[in-house]
C-alpha positions as semicolon CSV with decimal commas, in nm:
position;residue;x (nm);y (nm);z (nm)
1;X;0,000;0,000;0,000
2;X;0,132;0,348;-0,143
3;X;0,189;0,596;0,140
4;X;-0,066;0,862;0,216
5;X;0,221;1,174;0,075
6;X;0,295;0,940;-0,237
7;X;-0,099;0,833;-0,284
8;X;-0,162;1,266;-0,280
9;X;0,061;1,321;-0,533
10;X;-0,052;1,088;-0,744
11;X;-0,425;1,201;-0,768
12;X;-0,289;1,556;-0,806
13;X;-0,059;1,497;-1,128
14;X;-0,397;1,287;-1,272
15;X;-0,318;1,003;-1,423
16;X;0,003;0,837;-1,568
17;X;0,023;0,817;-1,966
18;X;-0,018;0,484;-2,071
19;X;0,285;0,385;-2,322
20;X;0,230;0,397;-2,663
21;X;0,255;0,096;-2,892
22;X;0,547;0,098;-3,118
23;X;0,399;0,199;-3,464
24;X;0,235;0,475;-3,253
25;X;0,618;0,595;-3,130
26;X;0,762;0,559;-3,442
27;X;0,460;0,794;-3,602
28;X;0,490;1,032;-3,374
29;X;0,882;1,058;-3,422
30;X;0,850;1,097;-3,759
31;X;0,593;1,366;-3,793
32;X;0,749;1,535;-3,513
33;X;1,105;1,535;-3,768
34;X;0,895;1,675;-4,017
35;X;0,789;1,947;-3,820
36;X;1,143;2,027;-3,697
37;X;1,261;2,029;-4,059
38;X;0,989;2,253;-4,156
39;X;1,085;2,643;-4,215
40;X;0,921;2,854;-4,037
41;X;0,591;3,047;-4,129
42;X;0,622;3,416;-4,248
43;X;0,515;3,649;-3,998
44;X;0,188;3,765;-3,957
45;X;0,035;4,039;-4,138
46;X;-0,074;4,376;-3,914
47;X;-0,418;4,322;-3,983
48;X;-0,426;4,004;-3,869
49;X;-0,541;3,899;-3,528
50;X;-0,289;3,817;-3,297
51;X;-0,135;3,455;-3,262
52;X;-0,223;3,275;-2,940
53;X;0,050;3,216;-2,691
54;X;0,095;2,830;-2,801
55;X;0,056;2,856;-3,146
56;X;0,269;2,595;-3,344
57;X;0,370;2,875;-3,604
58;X;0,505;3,175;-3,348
59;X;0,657;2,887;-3,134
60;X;0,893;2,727;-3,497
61;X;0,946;3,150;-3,573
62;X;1,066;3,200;-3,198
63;X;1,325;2,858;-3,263
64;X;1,435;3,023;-3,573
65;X;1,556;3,305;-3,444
66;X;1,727;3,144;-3,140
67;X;1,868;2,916;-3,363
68;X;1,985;3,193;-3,624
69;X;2,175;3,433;-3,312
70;X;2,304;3,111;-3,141
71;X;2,532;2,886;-3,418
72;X;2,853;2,961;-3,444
73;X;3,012;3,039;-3,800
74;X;3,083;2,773;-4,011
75;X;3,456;2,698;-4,073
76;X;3,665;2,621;-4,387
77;X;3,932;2,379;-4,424
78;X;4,258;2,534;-4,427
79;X;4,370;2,610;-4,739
80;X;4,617;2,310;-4,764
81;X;4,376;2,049;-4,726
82;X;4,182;2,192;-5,043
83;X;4,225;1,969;-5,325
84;X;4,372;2,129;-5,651
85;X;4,337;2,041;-5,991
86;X;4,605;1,847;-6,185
87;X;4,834;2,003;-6,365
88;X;4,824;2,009;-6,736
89;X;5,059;1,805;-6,941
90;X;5,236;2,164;-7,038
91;X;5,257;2,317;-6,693
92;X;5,405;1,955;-6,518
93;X;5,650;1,916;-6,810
94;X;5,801;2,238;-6,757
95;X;5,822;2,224;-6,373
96;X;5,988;1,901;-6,428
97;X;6,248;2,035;-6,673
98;X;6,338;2,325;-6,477
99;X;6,409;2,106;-6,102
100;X;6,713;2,109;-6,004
101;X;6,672;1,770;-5,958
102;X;6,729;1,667;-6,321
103;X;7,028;1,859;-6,394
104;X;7,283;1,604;-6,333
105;X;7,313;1,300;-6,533
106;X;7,650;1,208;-6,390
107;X;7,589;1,281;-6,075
108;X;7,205;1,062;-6,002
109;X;7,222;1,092;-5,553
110;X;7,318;1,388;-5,539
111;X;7,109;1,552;-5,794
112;X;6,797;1,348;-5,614
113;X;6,862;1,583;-5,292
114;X;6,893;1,910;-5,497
115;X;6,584;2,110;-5,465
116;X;6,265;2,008;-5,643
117;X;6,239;2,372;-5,757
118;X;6,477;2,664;-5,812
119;X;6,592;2,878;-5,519
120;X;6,390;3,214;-5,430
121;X;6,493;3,528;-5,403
122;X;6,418;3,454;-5,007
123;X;6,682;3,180;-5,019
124;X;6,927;3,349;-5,174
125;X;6,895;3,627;-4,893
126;X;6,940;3,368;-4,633
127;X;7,231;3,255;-4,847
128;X;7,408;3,593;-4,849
129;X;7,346;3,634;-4,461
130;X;7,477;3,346;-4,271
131;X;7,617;3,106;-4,534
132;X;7,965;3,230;-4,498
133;X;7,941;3,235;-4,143
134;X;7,835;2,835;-4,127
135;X;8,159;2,751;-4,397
136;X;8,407;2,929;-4,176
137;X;8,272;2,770;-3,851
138;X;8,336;2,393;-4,061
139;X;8,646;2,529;-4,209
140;X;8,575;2,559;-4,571
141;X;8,676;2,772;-4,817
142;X;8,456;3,117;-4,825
143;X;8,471;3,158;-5,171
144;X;8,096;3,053;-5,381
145;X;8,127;2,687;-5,438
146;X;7,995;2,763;-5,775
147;X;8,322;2,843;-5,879
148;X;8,506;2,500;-5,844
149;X;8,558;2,242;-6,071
150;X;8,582;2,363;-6,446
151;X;8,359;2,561;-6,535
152;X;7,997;2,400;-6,611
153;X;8,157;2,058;-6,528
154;X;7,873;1,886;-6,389
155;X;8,071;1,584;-6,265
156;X;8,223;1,787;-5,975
157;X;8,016;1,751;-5,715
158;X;8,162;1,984;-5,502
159;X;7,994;2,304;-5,671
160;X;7,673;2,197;-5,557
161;X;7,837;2,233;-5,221
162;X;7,642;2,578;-5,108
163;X;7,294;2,504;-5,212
164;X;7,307;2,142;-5,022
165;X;7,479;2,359;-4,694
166;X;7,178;2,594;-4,738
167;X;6,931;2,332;-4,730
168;X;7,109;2,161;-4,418
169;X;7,048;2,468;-4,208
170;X;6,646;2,507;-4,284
171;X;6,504;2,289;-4,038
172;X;6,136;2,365;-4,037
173;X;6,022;2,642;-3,815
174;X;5,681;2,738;-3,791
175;X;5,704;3,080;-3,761
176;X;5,915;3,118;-4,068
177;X;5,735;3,135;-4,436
178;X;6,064;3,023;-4,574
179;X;6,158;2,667;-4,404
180;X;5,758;2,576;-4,469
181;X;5,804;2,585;-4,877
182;X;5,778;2,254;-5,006
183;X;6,090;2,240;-5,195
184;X;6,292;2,358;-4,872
185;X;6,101;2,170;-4,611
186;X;6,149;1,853;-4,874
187;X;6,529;1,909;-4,946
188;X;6,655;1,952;-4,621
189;X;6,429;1,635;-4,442
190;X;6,609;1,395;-4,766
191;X;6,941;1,514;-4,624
192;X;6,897;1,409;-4,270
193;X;6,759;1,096;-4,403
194;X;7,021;1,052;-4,609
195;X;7,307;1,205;-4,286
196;X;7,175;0,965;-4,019
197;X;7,326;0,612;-4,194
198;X;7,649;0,806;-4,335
199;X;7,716;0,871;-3,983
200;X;7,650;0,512;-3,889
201;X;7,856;0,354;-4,169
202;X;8,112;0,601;-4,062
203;X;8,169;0,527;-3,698
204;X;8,125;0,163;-3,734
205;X;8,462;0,174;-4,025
206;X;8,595;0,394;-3,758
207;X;8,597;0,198;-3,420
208;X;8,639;-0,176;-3,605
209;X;8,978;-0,026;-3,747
210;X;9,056;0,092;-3,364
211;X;8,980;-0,162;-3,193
212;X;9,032;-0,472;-3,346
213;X;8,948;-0,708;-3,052
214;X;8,659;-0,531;-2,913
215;X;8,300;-0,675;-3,015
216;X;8,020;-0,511;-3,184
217;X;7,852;-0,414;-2,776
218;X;8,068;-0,173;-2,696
219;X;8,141;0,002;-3,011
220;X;7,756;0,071;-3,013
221;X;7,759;0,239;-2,724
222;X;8,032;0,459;-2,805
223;X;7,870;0,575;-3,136
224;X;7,552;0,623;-2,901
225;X;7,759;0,853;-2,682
226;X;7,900;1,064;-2,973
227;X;7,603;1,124;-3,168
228;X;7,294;1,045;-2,979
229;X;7,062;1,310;-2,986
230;X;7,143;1,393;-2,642
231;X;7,512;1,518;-2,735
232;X;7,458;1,674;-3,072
233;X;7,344;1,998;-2,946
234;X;7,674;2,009;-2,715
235;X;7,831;1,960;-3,048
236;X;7,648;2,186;-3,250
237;X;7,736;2,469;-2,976
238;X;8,071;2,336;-2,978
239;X;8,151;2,412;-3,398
240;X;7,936;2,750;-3,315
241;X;7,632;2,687;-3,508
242;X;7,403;2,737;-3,282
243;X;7,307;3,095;-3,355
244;X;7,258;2,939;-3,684
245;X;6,995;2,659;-3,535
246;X;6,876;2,875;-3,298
247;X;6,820;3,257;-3,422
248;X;6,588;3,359;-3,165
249;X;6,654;3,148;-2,861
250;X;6,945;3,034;-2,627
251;X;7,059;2,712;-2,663
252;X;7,122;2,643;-2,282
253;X;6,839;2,757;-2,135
254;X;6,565;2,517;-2,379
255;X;6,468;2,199;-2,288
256;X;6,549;1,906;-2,426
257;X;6,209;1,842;-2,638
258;X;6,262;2,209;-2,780
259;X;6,647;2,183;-2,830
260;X;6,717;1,800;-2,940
261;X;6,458;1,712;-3,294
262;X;6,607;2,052;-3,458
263;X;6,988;1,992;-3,375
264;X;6,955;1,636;-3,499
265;X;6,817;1,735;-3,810
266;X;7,040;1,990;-3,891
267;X;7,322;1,761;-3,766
268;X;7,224;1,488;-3,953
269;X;7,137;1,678;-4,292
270;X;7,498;1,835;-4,242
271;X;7,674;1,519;-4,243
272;X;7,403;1,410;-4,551
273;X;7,549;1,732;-4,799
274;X;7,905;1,686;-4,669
275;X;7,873;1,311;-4,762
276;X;7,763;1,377;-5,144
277;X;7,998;1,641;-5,198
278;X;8,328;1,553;-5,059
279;X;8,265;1,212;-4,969
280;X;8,354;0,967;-4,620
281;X;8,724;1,130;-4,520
282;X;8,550;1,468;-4,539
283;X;8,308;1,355;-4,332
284;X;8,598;1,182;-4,051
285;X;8,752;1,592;-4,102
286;X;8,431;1,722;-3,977
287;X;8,343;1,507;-3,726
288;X;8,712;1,522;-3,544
289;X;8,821;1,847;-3,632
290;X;8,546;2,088;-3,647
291;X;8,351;1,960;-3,409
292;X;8,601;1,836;-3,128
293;X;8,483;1,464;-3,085
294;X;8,739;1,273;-2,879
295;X;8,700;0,899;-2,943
296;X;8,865;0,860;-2,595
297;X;8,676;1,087;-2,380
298;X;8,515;0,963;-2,052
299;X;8,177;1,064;-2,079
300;X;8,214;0,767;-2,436
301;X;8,335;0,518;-2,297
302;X;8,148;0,184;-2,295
303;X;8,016;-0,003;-1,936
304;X;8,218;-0,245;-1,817
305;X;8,169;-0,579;-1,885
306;X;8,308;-0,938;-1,850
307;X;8,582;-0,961;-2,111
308;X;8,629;-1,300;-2,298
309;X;8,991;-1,362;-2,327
310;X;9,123;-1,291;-2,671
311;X;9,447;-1,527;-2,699
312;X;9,436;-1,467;-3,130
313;X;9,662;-1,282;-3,345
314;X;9,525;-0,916;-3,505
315;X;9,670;-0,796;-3,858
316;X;10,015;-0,665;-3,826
317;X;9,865;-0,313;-3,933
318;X;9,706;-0,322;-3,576
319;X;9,910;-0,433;-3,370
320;X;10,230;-0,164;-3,396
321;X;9,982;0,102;-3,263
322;X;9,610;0,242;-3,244
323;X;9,466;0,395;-3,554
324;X;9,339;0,767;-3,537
325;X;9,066;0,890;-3,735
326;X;9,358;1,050;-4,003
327;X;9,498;0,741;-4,028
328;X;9,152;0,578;-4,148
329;X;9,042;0,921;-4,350
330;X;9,357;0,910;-4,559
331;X;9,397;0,539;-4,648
332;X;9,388;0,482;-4,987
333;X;9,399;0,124;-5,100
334;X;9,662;0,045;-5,386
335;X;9,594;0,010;-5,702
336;X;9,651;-0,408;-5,710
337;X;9,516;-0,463;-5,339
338;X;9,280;-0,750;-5,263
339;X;8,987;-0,605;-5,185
340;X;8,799;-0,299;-5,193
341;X;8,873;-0,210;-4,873
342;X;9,197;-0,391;-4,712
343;X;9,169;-0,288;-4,397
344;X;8,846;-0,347;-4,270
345;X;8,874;-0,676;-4,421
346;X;9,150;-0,698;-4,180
347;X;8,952;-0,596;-3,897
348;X;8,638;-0,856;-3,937
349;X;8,858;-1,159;-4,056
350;X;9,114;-1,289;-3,830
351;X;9,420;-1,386;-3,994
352;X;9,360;-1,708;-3,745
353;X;9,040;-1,826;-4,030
354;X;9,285;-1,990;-4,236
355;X;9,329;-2,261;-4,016
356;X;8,952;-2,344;-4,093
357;X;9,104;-2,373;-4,468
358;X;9,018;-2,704;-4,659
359;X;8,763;-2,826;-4,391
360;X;8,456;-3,031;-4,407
361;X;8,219;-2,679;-4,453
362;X;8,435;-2,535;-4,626
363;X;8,475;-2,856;-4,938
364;X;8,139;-2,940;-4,897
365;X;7,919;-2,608;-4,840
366;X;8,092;-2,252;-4,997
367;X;8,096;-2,417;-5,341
368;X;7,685;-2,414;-5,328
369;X;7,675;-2,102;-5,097
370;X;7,914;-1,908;-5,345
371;X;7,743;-2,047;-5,688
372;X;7,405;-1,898;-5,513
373;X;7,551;-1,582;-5,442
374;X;7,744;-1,551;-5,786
375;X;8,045;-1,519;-5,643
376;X;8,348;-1,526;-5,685
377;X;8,279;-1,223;-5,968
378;X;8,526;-1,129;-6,261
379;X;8,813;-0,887;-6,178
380;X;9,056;-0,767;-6,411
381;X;9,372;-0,833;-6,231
382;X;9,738;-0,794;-6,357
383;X;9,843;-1,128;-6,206
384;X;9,643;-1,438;-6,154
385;X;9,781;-1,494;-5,834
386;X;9,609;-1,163;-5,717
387;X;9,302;-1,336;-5,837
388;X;9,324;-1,669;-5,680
389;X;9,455;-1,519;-5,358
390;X;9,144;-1,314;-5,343
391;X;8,905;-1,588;-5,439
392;X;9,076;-1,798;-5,071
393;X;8,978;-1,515;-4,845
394;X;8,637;-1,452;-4,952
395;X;8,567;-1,842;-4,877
396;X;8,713;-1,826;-4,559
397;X;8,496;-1,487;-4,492
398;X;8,194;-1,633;-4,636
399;X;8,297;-1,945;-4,401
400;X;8,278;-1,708;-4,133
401;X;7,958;-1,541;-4,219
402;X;7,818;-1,888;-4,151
403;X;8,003;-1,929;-3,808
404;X;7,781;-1,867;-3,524
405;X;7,906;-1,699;-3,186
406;X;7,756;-2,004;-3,036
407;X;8,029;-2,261;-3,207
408;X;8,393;-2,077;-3,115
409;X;8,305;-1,738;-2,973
410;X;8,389;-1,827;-2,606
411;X;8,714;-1,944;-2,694
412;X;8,816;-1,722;-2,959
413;X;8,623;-1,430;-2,943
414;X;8,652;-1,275;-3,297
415;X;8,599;-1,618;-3,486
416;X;8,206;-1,515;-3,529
417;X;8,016;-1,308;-3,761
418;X;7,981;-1,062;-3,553
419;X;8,188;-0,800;-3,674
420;X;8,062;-0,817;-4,043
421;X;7,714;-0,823;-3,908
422;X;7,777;-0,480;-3,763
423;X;7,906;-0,363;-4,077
424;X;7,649;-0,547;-4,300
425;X;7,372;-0,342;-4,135
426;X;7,523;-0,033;-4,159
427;X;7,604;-0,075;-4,520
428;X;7,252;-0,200;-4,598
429;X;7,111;0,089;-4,421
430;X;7,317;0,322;-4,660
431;X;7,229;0,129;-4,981
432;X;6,891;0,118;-4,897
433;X;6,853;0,507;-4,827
434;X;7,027;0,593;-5,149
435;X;6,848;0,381;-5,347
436;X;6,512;0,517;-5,222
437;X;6,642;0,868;-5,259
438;X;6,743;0,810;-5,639
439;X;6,367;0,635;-5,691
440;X;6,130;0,891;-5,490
441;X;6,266;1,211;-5,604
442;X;5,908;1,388;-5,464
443;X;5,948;1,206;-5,133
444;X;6,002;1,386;-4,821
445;X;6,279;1,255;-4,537
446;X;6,000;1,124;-4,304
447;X;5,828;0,897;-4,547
448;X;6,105;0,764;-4,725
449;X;6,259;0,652;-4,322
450;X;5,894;0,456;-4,282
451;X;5,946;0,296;-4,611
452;X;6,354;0,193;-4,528
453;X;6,230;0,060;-4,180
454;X;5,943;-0,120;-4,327
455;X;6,185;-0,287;-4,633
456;X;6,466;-0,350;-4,405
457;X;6,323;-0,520;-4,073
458;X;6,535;-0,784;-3,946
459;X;6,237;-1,105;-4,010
460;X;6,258;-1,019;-4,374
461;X;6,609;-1,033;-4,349
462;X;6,619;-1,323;-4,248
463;X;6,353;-1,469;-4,492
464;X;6,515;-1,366;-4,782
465;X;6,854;-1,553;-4,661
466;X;6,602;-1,875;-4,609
467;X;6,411;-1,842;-4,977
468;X;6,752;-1,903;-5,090
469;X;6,771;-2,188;-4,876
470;X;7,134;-2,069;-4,718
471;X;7,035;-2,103;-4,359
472;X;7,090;-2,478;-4,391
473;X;7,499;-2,420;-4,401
474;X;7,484;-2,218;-4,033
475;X;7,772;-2,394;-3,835
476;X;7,613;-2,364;-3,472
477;X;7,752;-2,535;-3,130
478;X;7,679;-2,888;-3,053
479;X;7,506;-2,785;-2,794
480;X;7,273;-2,547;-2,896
481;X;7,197;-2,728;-3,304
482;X;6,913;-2,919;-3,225
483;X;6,770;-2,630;-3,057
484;X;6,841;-2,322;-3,309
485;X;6,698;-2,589;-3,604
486;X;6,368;-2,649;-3,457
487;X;6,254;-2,356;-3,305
488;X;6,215;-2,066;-3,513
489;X;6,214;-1,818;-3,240
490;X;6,608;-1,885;-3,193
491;X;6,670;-1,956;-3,605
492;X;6,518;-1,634;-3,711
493;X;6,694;-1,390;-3,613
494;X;7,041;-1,593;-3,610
495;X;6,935;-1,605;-4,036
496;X;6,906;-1,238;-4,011
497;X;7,260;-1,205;-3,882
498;X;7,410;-1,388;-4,156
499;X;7,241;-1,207;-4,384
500;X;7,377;-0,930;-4,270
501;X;7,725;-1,049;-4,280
502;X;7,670;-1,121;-4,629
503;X;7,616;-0,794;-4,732
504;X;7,982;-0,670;-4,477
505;X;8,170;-0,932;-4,662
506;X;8,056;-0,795;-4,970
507;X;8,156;-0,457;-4,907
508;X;8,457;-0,515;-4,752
509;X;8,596;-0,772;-5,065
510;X;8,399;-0,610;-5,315
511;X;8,313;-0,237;-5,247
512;X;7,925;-0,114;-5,244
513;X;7,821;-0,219;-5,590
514;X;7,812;-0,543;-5,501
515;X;7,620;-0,502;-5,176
516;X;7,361;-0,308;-5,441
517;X;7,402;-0,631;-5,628
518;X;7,280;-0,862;-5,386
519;X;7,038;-0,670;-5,251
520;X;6,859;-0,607;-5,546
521;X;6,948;-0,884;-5,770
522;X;7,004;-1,187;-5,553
523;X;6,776;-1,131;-5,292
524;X;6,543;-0,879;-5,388
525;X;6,517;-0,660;-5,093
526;X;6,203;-0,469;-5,312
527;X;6,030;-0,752;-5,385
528;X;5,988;-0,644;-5,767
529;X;6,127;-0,970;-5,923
530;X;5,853;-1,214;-6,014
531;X;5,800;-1,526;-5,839
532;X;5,887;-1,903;-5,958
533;X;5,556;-2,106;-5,959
């Protein structure tokens, strides 16, 4: 029984609505729509008599108006977002013909990271302004680089040496009209694309030449505490750029998430123009000399760590004393040397492999590892003993591309891929980003680094190494066979590592075409070649 306050209430609010059935709802809904859609009535005439309080009519005028005072203006997309018409046939063809970009036929990189469109009469201001300032702080010349070479020699790459500077320096600022134009914002994010694996490949030549005996661990962390993006604006302040960076601001009083992206980019897109202009020992100049880095400083030095005891011999090249960065920046190779670069070969292979000469791997496997590979390849060599020394070491390197860490590395520790891993990957990376560079010329930085990461993760690595069916000639421990075999957890990423070492070998032996070779033409890192059926 209801209360007697609840049972009041009740008969004084009449009573309840009974629900309606569902037709009835849906009815009412609908004409109710159509009355919301409906405009409203004109007013009412003066002679008219006046509208009752309720009226339907004065009620929809009255909404009108409230809804007419009340909505805010309607906004338009920003003009970027507005899709423009193609252009004509006439109009591309001659923006095409005047880039920059196609000016160079001997020179295909580093016209691909020329501007896509002539320089403004804005760049050329910045240009005039601070351009001499940023060569005299890296210690070049002052005079335009437009004037070396001879005359309109376009295979000297060098006179295209201002206009990639210029572009290194515009690091997009939002406040600035200039660094937003597409050709400028474009140009200067394909350098640092381009700067970031120079810089790699360059440390990693650097510290295997060194340090001979050290592994792969700690040389990573000493190219992590030289150029990770914690340190570069220390360095950039240190070769007195930063006014150049950082116009409007002071460097030490940022923070970090202001301060770092900018001086990595320009960092990075520095070391990109240097790169295609001068080439690597310009690059070592730079890096040592302008900017002060000090291999041996404490604040790079690796953590310690439980060294394995190296009892093997090193090349006789390393062992009188250690290697500075002139001594790597100035090697030349002679002109009837082995390989394409002597040295490092040095550094990955032990002179120690040849004892693995004439064994059961390497009678039995490198004939069918090398015949898939294409190796060894034709060289014109003076002497045929050149030749057939040559063809010996790369076996016993491809023999050790094959040598897991898990079969001799506690032992000896340098009889493992390891050290042409680390250079495989860094070469790769560089082979990769030019050939992306010479194939999107519209692309900017940021999409051609999520295409390279995408083509170059380590499980298709790996795969490609097994479609060729090499990952059956892995020498692993005793131990540890059974186990790397079956589960594919533990064989995946060892197949990813020789793969890797592939590509060092190759470089080292064979210089960077034929790392371009296998990539593309043995392995197909693009996935372009069709597929047997």
């Amino acid at each position: 029984m209801a209360p007697p306050a609840m049972a009041f209430q009740a008969l004084a609010l009449g009573p309840l609505p009974l629900p309606l059935p569902a037709a009835r709802r849906r009815r009412r809904v609908r004409v109710l729509a159509v009355a919301a859609d409906h405009t409203p009535p004109p007013p009412p005439s003066p002679s008219s008599p006046p509208e009752p309080a309720n009226s339907p009519s004065r009620l929809l005028r009255e909404l009108a108006e409230r809804k007419k005072a009340v909505s805010p203006k309607k906004k338009h997309p920003p003009r970027r977002f507005i899709l423009k018409p193609p252009l004509d046939d006439e109009r591309l063809t001659q923006r095409f013909l005047s880039s920059p970009q196609l000016s160079l036929k001997a020179l295909p990189l580093l016209s691909s990271c020329l501007p896509s469109a002539p320089l403004s009469a804005a760049d050329r201001t910045w240009m005039d302004e601070y351009l001499l300032e940023a060569k005299q702080a890296l210690g070049y010349p002052l005079a335009p680089s437009e004037t070396l070479g001879d005359g309109e020699d376009d295979g000297c790459p060098a006179r295209h040496f201002d206009v990639l500077l210029y572009l290194a320096f515009q690091h997009l600022d939002t406040s600035c009209e200039r660094t937003r134009t597409r050709h400028v914002r474009s140009g200067h994010s394909r350098l640092w694309f381009l700067g970031q694996y120079v810089l790699e490949l360059a440390f990693c030549e650097f510290f295997l030449q060194r340090y001979p005996r050290e592994s792969p661990g700690p040389m990573r962390e000493r190219v992590f505490a030289l150029i990770g993006k914690r340190a570069i604006p220390k360095w950039i302040k240190a070769a007195s750029l930063h006014n150049l960076v950082f116009p409007y601001d002071d460097l030490d009083k940022m923070i970090r998430k202001d301060r770092e992206p900018p001086a990595k980019a320009v960092f990075w897109a520095l070391f990109g123009a240097i790169y295609l202009c001068f080439g690597m020992p310009e690059v070592y100049r730079v890096l040592f000399e302008a900017f002060g880095m000090d291999p041996e400083d404490e604040s790079c030095q690796p953590k310690l760590r439980r060294q394995l005891e190296d009892v093997d011999y090193v090349s006789v090249e390393f062992e009188k004393r250690q290697l500075t960065w002139q001594d790597v920046a100035a090697y030349r190779p002679p002109p009837d040397a082995l390989f394409a670069h002597p040295r490092l070969f040095r550094a990955c292979v032990p002179p120690g492999m040849h004892r693995f000469r004439g064994n059961i791997w390497d009678f039995d496997n490198r004939p069918k590892v090398m015949n898939t590979l294409g190796y060894p390849l034709p060289m014109n060599d003076r002497i045929p003993e050149i030749t057939e020394a040559r063809n010996i070491e790369l076996g016993l390197g491809l023999q050790l591309c094959f040598l897991h860490p898990s079969k001799h590395k506690f032992e000896h520790p340098r009889f493992c891929l390891e050290r042409l891993e680390y250079v495989g990957q860094k070469i790769q990376d560089l082979v990769m980003a030019e050939r992306l560079l010479m194939k999107h010329l519209d692309a900017p930085g940021r999409w051609l680094a999520e295409k390279h990461r995408r083509l170059l993760m380590n499980k298709y690595c790996g795969r490609y190494l097994r479609d060729k069916h090499l990952h059956h000639y892995i020498i692993y421990g005793e131990s540890v066979q059974d186990r790397f075999e079956h589960n594919r957890r533990l064989r995946n990423p060892s197949t990813t590592a020789v793969q890797q070492a592939i590509h060092g070998l190759a470089y080292c032996v064979y210089g960077k075409p034929d790392v371009r070779r296998l990539m593309f033409e043995v392995f197909d890192f693009e996935q372009v070649q069709p597929k047997a059926v």
